[in-house]
C-alpha positions as CSV (number, residue, x, y, z in Angstrom):
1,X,-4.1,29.1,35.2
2,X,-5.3,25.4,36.0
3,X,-6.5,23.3,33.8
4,X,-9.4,21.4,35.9
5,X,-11.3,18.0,35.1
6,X,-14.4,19.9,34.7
7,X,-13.3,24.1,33.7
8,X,-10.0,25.8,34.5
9,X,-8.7,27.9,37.0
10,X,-7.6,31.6,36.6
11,X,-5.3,33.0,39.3
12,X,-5.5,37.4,40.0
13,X,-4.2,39.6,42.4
14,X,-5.4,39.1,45.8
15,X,-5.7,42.8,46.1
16,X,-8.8,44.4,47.4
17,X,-9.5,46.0,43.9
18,X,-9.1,43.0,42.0
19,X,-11.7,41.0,45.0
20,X,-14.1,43.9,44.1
21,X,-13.5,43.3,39.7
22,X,-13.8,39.4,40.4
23,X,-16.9,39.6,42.0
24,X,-18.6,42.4,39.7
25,X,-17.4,40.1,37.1
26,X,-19.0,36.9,38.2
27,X,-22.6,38.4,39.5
28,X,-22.5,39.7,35.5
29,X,-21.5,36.6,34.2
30,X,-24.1,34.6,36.1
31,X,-26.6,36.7,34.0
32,X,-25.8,35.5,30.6
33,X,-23.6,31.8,31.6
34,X,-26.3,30.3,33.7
35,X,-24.8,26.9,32.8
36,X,-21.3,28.0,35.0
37,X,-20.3,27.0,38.3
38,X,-18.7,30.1,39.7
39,X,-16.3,29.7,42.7
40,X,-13.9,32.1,44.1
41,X,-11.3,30.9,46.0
42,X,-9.5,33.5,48.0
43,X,-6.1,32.3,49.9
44,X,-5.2,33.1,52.7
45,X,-3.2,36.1,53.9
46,X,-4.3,38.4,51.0
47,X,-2.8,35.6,48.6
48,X,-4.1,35.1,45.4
49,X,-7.6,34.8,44.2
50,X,-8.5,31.6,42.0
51,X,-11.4,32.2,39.4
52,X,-13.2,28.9,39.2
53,X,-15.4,28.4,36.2
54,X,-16.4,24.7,36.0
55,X,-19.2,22.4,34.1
56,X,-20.1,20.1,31.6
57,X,-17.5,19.3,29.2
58,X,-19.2,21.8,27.1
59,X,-18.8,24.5,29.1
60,X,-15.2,23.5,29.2
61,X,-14.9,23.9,25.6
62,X,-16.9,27.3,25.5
63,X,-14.3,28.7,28.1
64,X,-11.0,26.8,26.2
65,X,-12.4,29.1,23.3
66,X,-13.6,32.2,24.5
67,X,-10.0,32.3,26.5
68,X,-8.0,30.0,24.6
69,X,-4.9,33.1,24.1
70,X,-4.9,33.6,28.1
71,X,-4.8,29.3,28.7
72,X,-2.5,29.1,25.3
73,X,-0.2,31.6,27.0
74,X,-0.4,30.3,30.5
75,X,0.2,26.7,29.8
């Protein structure tokens, strides 16, 4: 995890499976979290894949609570 200026970063597998988790999770999340900026970064040489979820400093706070045990345990 990365804590970002506007959201925080998450770090998975870069396996295939978790690529195909990631992006079912996002297109659902889109549906009910209109106010996030999704990115997913994917490094290079089936390397890790970064969850981005970024926005007002708001948005920041609804993610530091929703996942505040996975940042609390990553930091």
């Amino acid at each position: 995890m990365r804590e970002l200026t506007d959201g925080y970063a998450f770090r998975f597998s870069g396996s295939n499976a978790y690529a195909v988790r990631l992006l079912r999770f996002t297109l659902e999340e889109r549906k009910c979290c209109p106010f996030f900026t999704f990115e997913l970064v994917f490094e290079p040489n089936h390397g890790p894949i970064w969850v981005h979820l970024r926005g007002s400093e708001a948005v920041k706070e609804f993610v530091a609570s929703a996942w505040g045990e996975i940042i609390a345990a990553q930091r």
